[in-house]
N, C-alpha and C positions, 0 to 999 in steps of 0.2 A: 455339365458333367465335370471339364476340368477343375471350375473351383471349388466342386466340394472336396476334389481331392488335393485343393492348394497348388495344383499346375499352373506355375506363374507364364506368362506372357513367351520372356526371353527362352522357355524350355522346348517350345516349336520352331526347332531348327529347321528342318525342312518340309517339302511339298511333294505329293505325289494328285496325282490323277484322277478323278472319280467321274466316271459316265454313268448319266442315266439318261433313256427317254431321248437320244441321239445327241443329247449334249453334255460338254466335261466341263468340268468344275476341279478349282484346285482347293485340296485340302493339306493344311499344315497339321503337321505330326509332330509329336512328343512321346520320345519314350523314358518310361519313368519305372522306378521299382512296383508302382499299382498295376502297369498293365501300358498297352500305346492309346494314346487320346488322337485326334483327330477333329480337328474343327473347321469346317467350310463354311468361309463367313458370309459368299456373295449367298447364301442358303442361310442362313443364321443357327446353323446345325453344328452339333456336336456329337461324338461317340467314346465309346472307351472298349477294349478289346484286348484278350492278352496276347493279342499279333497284330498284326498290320493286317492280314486278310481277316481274321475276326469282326475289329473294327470297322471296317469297309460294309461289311454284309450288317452290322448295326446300325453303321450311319446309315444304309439304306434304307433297313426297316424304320428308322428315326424318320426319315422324310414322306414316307410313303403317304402320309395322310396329306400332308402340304402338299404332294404332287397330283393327289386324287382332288384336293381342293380347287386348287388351281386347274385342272383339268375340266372340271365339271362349272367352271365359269368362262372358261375359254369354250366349252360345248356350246351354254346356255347363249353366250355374245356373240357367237360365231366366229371365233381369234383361229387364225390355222397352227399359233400356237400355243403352251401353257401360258398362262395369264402371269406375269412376273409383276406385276404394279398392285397398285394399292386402290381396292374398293372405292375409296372418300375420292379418288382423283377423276370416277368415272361422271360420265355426262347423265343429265337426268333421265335420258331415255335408258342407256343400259343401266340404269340403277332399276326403273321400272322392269327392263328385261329380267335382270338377277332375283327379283321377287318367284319367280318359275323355275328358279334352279332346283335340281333333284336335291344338291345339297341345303338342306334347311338353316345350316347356321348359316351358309352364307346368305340366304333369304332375308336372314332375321340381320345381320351384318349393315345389307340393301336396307331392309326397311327403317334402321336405327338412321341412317344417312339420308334418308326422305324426309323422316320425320322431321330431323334438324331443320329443314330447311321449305319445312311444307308450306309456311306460312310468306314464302318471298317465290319461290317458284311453282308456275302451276300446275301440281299432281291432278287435282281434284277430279279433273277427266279420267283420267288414266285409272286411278284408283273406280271410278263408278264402272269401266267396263272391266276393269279387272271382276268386280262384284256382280258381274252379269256373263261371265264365263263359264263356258259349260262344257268343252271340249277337249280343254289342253290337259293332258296326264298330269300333271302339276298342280293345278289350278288351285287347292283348298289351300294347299300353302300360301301361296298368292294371296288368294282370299283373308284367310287369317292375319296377314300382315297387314292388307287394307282396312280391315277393322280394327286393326291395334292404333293406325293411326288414324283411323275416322275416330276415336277414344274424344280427340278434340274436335270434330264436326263442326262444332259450332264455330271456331275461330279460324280452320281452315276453309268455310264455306263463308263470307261472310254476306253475300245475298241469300235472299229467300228464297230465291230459283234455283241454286248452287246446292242448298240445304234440303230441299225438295225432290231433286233428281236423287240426292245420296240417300234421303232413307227410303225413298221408292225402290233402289237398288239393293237396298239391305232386306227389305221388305220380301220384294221378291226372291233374292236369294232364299231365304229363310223356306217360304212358300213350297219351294220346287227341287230344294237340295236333297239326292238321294241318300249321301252320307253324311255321317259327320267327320272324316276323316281331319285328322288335325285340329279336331275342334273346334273347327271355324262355323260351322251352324251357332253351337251351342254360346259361342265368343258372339256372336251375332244381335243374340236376343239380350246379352250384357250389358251390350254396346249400346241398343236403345233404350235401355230402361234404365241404367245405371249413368250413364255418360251424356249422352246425348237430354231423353230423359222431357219431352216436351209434349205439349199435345199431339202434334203430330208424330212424332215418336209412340206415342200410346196409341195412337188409332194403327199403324203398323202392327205392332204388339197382339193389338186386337186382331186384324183384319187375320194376319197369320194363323192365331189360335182359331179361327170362326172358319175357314178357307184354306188351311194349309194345306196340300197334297199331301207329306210329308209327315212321320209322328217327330222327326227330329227335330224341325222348324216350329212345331206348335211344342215341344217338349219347352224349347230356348224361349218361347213367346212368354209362355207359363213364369219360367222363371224371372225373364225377364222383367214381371208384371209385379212381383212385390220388390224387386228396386223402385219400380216406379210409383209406388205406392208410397215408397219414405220420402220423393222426393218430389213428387206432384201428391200432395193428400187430396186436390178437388178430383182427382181422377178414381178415387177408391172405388166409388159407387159402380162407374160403369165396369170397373175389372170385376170385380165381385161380380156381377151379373154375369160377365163372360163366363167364367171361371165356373160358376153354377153350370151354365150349360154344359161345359164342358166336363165335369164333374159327372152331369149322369149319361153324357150321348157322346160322348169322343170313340172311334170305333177301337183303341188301345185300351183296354183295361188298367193297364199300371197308367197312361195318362189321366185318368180319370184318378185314379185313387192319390196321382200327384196332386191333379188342380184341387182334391177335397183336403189334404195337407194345406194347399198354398193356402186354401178360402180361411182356413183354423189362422193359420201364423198370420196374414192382414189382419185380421178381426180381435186378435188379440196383440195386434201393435208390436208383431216380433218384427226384428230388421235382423239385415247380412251383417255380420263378420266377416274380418278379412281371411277367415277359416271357409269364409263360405256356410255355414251352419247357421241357425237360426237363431238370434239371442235375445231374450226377453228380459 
């Protein structure tokens, strides 16, 4: 705030006070012909006010989301107090905890610093019961994040058996998910056909469309199934066949009228844009 208004450094002469949340913090003041600036560095916060009490009650509302942040990672980690440190500095198990935070960005925060480092420390566990959770009020967030970095599967799993267990877990997620809250279903059937993307990867795909409890899991299978078609062509046959069934006996109407779209776009060699739309 100060430099848009050219408040140089030397112009905050003094400090007054500011509590919040049982603790105080000093913030330097400038008053200036625009109005009083106030900037509290150990917070990296800034306000501007045309008083001193104006300012105060701005810098507040300025923080309030950093304290709501912080707050809601100090819940998720169990800290008795606000979380003052830096995500990247946390141990791999609270990085998996923070996947469950109410707050999503910080989720997505956790997930970017997993991923960094998925390949040298081992998530791989944690990530498959993440994908087999069913309980925790949070959980699809979680989920979603485990699938963003199941994205590389294949180089974070690098056995067979590693590889096996995760799309069994995606599998079954898909299978039994009541929602798609957060999209993590529909991210699911992506992940195998686009990403992943292998024969076993397609019999998942399959077995979900043939077996799914769920229309959201066979909804993701469906889609899933012309990525996989651009990118395994010897699997075309058997998805078509799938897709036919499901076409005329899926008990959703609009899923059937989807798989008779998807059976049109394979057969006519359309593939995804990064629109996601069909392009021929």
């Amino acid at each position: 705030v100060a430099s848009q208004y050219n408040v140089k450094p030397d112009q905050f002469r003094r400090t007054v006070r500011f509590e919040a949340h049982g603790e105080a913090f000093p913030v330097l003041v400038a008053e200036t012909p625009f109005g009083v600036f106030g900037k509290c560095e150990p917070l990296w916060a800034e306000a501007k006010g045309n008083d001193e009490e104006t300012m105060l009650a701005n810098l507040r509302r300025e923080l309030k989301p950093l304290f709501q942040r912080q707050f809601a990672i100090s819940r998720t980690l169990g800290l008795p107090r606000r979380f003052a440190g830096s995500i990247s500095d946390l141990r791999p198990t609270e990085l998996i905890r923070l996947l469950f935070c109410p707050d999503r960005d910080v989720a997505h925060v956790a997930m970017v610093q997993i991923d960094s480092h998925a390949r040298t420390v081992p998530y791989g566990d944690s990530l498959i019961r993440i994908m087999r959770e069913s309980g925790h009020p949070y959980r699809r967030t979680a989920q979603w994040c485990a699938l963003d970095i199941f994205e590389d599967l294949l180089s974070l799993f690098p056995d067979e058996a590693g590889r096996k267990q995760a799309i069994e877990a995606i599998r079954d997620f898909m299978m039994t998910a009541e929602d798609d809250y957060a999209r993590a279903v529909f991210k699911a059937g992506d992940v195998l056909g686009d990403h992943v993307a292998t024969e076993a990867a397609g019999e998942a795909l399959l077995a979900v469309i043939e077996k799914g409890q769920q229309p959201y899991g066979r909804r993701s299978a469906v889609h899933g199934l012309i990525h996989l078609c651009e990118w395994l062509p010897s699997f075309k046959h058997r998805a078509l066949e799938s897709l036919e069934r499901t076409a005329q006996s899926d008990p959703e109407p609009l899923l059937q009228a989807y798989a008779q779209a998807t059976i049109k776009d394979i057969r006519d060699g359309g593939t995804l844009g990064k629109d996601g739309l069909v392009q021929r």
